[in-house]
C-alpha positions as a Markdown table, in Angstrom:
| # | Residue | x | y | z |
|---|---|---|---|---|
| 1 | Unk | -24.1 | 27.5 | -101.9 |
| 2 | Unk | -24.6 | 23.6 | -101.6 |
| 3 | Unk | -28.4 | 24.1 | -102.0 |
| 4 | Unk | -27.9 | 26.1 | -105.4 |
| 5 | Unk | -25.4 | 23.1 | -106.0 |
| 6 | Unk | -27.7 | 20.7 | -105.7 |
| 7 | Unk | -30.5 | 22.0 | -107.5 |
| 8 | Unk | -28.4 | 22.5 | -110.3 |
| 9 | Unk | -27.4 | 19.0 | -110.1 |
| 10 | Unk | -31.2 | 17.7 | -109.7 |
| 11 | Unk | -32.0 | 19.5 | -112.8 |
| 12 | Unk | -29.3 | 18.3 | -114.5 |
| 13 | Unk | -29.2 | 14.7 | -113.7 |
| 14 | Unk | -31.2 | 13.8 | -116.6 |
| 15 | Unk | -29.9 | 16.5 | -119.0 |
| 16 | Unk | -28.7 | 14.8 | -122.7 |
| 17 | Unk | -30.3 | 10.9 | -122.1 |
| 18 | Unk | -32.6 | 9.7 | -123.9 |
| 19 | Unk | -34.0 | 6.4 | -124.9 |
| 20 | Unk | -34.1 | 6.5 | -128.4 |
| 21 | Unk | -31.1 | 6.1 | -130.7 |
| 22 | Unk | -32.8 | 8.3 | -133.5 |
| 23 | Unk | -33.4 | 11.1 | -131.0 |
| 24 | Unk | -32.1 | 12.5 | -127.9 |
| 25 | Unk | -33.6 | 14.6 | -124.9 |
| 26 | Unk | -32.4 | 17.5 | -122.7 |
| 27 | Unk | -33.8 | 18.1 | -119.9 |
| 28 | Unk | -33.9 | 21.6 | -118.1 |
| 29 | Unk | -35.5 | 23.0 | -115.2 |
| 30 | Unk | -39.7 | 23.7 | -116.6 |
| 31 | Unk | -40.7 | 27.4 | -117.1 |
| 32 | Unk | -40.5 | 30.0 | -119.5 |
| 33 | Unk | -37.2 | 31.1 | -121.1 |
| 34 | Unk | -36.3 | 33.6 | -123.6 |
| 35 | Unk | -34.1 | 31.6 | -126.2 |
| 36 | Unk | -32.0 | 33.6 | -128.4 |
| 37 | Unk | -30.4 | 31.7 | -131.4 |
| 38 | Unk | -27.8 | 33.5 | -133.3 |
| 39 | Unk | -27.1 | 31.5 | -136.6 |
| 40 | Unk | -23.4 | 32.5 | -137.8 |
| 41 | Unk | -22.7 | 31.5 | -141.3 |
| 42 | Unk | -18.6 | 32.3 | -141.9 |
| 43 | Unk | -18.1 | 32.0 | -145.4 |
| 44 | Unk | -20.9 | 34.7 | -146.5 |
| 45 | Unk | -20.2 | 38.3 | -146.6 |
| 46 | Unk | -19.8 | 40.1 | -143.4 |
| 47 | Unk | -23.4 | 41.6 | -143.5 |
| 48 | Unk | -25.1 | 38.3 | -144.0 |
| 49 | Unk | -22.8 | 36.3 | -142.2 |
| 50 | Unk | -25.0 | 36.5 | -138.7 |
| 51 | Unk | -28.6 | 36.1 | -138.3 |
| 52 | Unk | -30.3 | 36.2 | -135.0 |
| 53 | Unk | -33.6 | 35.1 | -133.6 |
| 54 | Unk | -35.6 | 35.4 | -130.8 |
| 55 | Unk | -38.8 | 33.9 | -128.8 |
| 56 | Unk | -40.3 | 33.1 | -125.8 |
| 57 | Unk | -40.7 | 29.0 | -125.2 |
| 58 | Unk | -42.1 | 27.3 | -122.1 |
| 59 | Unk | -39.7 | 24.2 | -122.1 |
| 60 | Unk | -39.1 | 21.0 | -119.8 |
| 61 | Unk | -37.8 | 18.2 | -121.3 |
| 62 | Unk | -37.6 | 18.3 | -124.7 |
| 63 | Unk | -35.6 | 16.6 | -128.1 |
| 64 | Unk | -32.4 | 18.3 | -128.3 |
| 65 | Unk | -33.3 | 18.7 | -131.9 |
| 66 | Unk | -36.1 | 20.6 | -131.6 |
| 67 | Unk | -34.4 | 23.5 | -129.8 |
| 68 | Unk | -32.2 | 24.6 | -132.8 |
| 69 | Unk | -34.3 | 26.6 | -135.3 |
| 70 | Unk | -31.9 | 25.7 | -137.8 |
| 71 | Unk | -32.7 | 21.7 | -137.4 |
| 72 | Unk | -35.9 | 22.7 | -138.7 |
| 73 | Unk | -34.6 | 23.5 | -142.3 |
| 74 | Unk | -35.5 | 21.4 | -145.0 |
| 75 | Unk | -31.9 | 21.1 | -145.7 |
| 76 | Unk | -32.0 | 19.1 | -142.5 |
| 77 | Unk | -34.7 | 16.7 | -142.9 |
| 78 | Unk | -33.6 | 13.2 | -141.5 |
| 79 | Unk | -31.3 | 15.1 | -139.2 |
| 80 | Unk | -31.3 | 14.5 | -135.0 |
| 81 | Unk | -28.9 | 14.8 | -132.2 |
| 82 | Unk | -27.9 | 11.8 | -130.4 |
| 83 | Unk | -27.2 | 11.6 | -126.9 |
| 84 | Unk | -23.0 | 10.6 | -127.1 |
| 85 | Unk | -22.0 | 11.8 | -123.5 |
| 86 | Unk | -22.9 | 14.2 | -120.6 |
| 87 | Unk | -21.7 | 15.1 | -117.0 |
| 88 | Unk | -22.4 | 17.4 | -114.3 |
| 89 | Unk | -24.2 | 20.4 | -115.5 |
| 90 | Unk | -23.9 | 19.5 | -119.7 |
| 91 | Unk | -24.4 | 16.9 | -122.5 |
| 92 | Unk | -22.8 | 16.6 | -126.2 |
| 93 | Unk | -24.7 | 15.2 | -128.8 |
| 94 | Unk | -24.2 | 14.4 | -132.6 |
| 95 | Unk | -25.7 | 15.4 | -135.5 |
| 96 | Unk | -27.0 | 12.0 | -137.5 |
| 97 | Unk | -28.4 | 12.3 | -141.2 |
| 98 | Unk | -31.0 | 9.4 | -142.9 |
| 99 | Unk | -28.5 | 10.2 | -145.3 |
| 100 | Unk | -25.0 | 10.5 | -144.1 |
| 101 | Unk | -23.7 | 12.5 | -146.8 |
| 102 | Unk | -26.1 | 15.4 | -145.9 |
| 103 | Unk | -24.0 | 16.9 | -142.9 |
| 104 | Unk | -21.9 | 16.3 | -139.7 |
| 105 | Unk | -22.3 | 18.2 | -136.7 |
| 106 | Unk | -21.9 | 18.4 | -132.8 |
| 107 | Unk | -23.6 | 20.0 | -130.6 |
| 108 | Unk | -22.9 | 21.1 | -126.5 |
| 109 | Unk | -25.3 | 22.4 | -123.8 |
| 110 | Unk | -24.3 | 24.0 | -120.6 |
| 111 | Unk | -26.8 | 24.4 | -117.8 |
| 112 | Unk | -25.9 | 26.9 | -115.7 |
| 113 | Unk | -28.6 | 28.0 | -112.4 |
| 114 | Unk | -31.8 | 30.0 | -113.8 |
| 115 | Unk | -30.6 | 28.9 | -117.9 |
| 116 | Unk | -28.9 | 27.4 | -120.2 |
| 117 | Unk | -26.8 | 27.2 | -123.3 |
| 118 | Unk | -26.2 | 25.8 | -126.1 |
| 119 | Unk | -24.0 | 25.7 | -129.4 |
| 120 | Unk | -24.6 | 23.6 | -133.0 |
| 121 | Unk | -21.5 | 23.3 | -135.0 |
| 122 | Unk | -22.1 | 21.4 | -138.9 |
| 123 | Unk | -20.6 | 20.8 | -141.8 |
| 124 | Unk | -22.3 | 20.4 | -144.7 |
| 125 | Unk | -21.5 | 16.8 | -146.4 |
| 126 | Unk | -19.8 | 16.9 | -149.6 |
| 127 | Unk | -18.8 | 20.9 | -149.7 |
| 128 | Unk | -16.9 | 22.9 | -147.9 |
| 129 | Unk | -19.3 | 24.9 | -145.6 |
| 130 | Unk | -19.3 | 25.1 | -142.0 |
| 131 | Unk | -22.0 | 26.7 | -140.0 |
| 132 | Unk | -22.8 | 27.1 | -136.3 |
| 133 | Unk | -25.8 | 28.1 | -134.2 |
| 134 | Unk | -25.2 | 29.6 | -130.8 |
| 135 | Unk | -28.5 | 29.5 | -128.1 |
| 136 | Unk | -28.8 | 31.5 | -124.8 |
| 137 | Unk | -31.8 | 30.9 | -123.0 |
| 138 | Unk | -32.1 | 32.5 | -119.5 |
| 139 | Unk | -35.2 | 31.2 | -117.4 |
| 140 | Unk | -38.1 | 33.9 | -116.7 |
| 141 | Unk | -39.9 | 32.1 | -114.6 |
| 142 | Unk | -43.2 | 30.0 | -114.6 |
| 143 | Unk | -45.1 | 29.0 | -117.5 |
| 144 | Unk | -48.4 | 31.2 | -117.5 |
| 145 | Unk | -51.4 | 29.7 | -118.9 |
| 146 | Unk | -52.7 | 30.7 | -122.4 |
């Protein structure tokens, strides 16, 4: 038990800091992982209120950004997470706009032995919309060569 501990602590220690203010990076054990990303929109109708994705990424350290297909919307543009906080086995972050009256957001990861999750919360600046993005990303092993 204290050497699954302490893995999980080695692989966390530098989980959520980063050295930029404009972007922030997470840091999880390197291999392959199979990232699920369900997109939950709660003031749509029921049958389009949920979208999910899939895919297969081989990830290390990375911007915290990057990991949230929905950061990658235009809608988003100027958008990153900031590093604000982290502790033993997870990190928050913010969600900072260019332009401030774009959106508002948090998000929270959780690394837990062979994983990790995540979960984007945002408000849309200026309306009343509210959206969220949850990610799941067991570990499957090693990155194979391509």
């Amino acid at each position: 038990m204290r050497s699954c501990r302490s893995t999980l602590v080695g692989a966390v220690v530098a989980l959520g800091l980063g050295a930029s203010s404009a972007a922030s990076t997470v840091s999880v054990e390197a291999g392959l992982y199979e990232l699920t990303a369900q997109t939950v929109l709660p003031h749509l109708e029921e049958s389009l209120r949920y979208a999910t994705t899939r895919s297969r990424l081989c990830l290390g350290t990375q911007e915290a950004s990057a990991l949230f297909p929905l950061l990658r919307h235009e809608a988003f543009a100027g958008c990153s997470l900031v590093h604000e906080s982290s502790s033993e086995g997870e990190a928050h972050f913010s969600l900072r706009c260019d332009n401030p009256q774009a959106a508002t957001g948090a998000a929270h990861f959780a690394l837990q032995s062979g994983g990790f999750q995540a979960v984007l919360y945002i408000k849309m600046g200026g309306k009343n919309m509210t959206l969220s993005q949850r990610l799941s990303a067991p570990r499957l092993g090693a990155c194979t060569a391509q």
